[in-house]
C-alpha positions as CSV (number, residue, x, y, z in Angstrom):
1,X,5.3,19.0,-2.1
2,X,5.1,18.2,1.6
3,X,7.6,15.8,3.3
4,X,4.8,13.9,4.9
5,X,3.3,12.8,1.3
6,X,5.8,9.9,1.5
7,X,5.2,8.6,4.8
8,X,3.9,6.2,6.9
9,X,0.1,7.4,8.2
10,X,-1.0,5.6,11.2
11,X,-4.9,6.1,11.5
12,X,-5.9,2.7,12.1
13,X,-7.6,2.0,9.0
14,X,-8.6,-1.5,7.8
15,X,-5.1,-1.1,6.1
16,X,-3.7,-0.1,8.8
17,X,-4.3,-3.5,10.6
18,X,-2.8,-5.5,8.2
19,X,0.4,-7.3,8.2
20,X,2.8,-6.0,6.0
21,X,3.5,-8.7,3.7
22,X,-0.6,-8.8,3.2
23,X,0.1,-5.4,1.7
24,X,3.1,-6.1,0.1
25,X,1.3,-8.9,-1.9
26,X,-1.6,-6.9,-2.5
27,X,0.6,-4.7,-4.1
28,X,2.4,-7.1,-6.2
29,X,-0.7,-9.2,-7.4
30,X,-2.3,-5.2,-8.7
31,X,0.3,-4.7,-10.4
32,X,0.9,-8.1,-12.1
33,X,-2.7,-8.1,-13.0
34,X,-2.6,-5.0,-14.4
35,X,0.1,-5.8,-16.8
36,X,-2.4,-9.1,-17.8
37,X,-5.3,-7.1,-18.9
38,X,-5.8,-7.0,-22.4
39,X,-8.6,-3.9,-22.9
40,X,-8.1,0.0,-21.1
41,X,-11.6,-0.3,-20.0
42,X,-10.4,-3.5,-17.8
43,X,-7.1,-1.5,-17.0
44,X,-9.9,1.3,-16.0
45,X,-11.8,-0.7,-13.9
46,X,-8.8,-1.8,-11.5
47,X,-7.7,2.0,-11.5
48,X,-11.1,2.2,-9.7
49,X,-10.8,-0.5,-7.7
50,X,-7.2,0.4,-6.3
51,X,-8.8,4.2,-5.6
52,X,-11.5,2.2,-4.1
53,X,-8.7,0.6,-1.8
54,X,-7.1,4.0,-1.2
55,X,-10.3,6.3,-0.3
56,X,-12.1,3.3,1.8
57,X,-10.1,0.6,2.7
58,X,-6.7,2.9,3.8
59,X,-8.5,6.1,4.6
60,X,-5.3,7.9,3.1
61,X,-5.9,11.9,3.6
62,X,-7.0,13.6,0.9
63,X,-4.7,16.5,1.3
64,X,-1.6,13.8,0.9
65,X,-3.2,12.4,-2.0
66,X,-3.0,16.1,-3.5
67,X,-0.1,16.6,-2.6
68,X,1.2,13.0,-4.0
69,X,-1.0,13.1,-7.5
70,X,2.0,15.2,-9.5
71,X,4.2,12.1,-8.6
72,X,1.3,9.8,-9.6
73,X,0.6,10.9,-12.9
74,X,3.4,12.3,-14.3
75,X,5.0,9.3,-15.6
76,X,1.4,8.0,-17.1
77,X,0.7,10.7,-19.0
78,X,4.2,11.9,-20.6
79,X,4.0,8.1,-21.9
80,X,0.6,8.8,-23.0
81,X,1.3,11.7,-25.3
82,X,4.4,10.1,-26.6
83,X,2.5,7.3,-28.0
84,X,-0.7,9.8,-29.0
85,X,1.4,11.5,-30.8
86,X,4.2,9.2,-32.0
87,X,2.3,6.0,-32.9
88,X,1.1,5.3,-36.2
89,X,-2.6,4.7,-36.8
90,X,-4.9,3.9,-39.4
91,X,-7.6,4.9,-37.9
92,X,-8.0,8.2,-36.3
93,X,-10.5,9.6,-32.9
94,X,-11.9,13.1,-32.8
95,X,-11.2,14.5,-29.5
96,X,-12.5,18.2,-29.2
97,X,-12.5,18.9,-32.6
98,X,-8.7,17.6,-33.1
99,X,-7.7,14.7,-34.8
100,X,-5.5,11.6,-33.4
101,X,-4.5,8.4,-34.6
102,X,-6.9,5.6,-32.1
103,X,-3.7,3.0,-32.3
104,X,-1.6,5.6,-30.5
105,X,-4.4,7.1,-28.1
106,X,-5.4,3.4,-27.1
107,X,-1.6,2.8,-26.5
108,X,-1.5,5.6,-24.7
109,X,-4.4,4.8,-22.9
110,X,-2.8,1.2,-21.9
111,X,0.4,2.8,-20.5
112,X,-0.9,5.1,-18.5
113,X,-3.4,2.8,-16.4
114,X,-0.4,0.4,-16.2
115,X,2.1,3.2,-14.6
116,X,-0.5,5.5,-12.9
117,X,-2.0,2.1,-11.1
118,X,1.5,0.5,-10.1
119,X,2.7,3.9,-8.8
120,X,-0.9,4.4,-6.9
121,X,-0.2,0.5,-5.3
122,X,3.6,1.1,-4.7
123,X,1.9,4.8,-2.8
124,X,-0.5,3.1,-0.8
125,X,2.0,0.7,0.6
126,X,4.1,3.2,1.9
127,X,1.6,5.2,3.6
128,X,-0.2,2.1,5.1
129,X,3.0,0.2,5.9
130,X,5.6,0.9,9.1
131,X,8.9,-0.3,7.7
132,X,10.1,-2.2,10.2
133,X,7.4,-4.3,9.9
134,X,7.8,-4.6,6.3
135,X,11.6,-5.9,7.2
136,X,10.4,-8.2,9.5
137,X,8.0,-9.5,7.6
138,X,10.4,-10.0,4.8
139,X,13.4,-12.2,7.2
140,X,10.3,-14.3,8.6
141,X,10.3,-15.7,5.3
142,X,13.7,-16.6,4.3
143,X,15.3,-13.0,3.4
144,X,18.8,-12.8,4.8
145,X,17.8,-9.7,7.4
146,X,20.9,-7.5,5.6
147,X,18.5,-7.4,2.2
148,X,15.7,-6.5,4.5
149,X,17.2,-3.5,6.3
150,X,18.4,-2.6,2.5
151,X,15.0,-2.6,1.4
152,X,14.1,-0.4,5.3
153,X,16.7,2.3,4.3
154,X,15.7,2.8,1.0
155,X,12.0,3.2,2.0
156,X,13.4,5.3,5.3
157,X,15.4,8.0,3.0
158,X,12.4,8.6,0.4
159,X,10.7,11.1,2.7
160,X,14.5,12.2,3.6
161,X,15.0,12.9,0.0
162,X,11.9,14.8,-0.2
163,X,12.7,16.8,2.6
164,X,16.0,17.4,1.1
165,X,14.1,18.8,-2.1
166,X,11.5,21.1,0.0
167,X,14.6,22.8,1.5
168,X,16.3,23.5,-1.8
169,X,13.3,24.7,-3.1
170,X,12.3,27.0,-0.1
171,X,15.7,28.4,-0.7
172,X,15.4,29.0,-3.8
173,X,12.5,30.3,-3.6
174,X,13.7,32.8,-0.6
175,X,16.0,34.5,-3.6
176,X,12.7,35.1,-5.3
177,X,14.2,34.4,-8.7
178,X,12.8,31.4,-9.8
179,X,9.1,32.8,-10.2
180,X,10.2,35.1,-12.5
181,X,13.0,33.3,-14.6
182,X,13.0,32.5,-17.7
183,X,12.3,28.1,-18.6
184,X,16.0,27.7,-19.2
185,X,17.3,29.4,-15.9
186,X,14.7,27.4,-14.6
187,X,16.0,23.9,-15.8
188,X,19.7,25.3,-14.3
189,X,17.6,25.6,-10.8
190,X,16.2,22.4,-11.1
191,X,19.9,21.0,-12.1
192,X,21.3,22.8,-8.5
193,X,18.4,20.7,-6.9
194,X,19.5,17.3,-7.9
195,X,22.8,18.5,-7.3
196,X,22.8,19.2,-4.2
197,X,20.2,16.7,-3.3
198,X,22.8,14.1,-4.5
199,X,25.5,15.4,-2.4
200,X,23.6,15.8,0.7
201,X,21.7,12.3,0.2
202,X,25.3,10.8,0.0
203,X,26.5,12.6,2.8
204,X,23.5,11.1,4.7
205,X,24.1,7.8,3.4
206,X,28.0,7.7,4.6
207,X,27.2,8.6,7.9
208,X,24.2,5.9,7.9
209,X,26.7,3.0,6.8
210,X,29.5,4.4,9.6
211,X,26.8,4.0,12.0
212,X,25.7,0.7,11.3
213,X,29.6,-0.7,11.1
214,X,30.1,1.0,14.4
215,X,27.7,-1.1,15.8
216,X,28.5,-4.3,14.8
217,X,25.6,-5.0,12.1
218,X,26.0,-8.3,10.1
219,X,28.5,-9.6,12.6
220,X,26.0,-12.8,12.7
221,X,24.1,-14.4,10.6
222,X,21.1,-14.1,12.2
223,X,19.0,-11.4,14.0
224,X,16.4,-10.6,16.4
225,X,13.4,-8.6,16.1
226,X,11.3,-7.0,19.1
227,X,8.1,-7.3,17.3
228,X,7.9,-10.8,16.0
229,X,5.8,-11.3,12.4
230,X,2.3,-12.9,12.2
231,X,0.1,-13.3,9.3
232,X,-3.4,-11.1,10.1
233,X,-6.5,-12.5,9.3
234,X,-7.8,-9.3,7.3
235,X,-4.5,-9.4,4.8
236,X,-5.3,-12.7,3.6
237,X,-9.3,-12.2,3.2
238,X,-7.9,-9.1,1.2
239,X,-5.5,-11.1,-0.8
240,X,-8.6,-13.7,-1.3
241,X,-11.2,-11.6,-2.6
242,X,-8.4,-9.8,-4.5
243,X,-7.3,-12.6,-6.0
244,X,-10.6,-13.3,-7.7
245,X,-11.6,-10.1,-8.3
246,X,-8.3,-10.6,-10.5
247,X,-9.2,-13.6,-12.2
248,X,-12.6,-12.2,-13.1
249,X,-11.0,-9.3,-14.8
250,X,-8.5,-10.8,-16.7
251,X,-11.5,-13.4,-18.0
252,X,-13.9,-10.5,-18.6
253,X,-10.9,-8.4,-19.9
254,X,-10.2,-11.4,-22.7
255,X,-13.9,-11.9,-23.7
256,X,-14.3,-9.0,-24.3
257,X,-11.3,-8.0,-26.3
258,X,-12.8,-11.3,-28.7
């Protein structure tokens, strides 16, 4: 995976433009929504929209999306075959030529739009977003500016993480073992990258919180920002027409489930 599939991408898109918080609540209102919908094809049709989002709206690069869409879907589909094949069902689907119980598929089905479409909003925040506008955003209304620069570093050390794991891997890799190793040598590689992912990310950590106390942050309760915050008139026609695009789904979503 690339370390630039976790990053800020400035292309000025309509995104792009935006005020962070816009985003931020885009992303929240998605994903609440999400969890209100009450039939998969509903849950489908806000998959669609937020890939509508992505492709049009944010103009994220296709080859990041590529490189992103492991990350995306694993989590949505491991909790779909769980529940395809742990659920019990009266009923049962014919999907080519095998047979599975439709309680558990349609489970399936419901967790897997709900994880792939929160992850896919959570991802096209942070490729849209700069940070420090997102913590800015974030003091302007009421957070104390030490839980905003929390919420910075921990969005500033996910592509530093994911460096972390390219490296590893490239070294690995160098050995020319791991292509040819058995699965369970393979699971003792992957075990050597989280440890030493872990180790290093702590290291990095340490040095970041010396660095800060070094330089007298949190001495005062308050703190100034170069680049004050301002609402943009594009993040709250999104957050409009969002808004009922919501409402209309969750309606449809309940008629139809009737």
């Amino acid at each position: 995976m690339s370390e630039h599939s976790l990053r800020y991408i400035e292309n000025g898109s309509f995104f792009n433009r935006m005020d962070a918080l816009s985003k931020l609540l885009w992303a929240l209102l998605v994903i609440v929504t999400t969890f209100q919908l009450e039939s998969n094809l509903a849950r489908a049709i806000m998959l669609a929209a937020v890939i509508f989002v992505m492709i049009a709206l944010a103009r994220v690069p296709l080859k990041t999306v590529l490189q992103a869409t492991p990350i995306i879907l694993i989590m949505g589909s491991l909790l779909f075959f769980v529940h395809l094949f742990t659920a019990p069902s009266a009923e049962t689907v014919t999907i080519a030529g095998m047979d599975f119980g439709k309680e558990g598929f349609d489970k399936g089905l419901q967790y897997f739009f709900r994880i792939t479409i929160m992850v896919l909003a959570s991802f096209i925040l942070i490729w849209t977003t700069d940070i420090r506008d997102l913590m800015v955003g974030l003091v302007s209304i009421g957070m104390p500016y030490r839980y905003a620069f929390t919420v910075f570093m921990a969005l500033r050390f996910l592509p530093v993480v994911q460096q972390e794991v390219d490296a590893v891997k490239a070294a690995h890799a160098i050995r020319g073992r791991a292509s040819r190793s058995p699965l369970q040598h393979r699971f003792r590689l992957w075990q050597r990258y989280m440890f030493t992912v872990i180790v290093n990310g702590l290291r990095k950590a340490e040095n970041t919180a010396l660095a800060i106390e070094s330089r007298g942050f949190g001495a005062y309760p308050d703190r100034t920002f170069v680049k004050e915050f301002c609402w943009s008139k594009t993040g709250i026609a999104l957050l409009l027409v969002f808004a009922a695009f919501a409402v209309w789904l969750i309606l449809w979503g309940k008629n139809r489930a009737l």
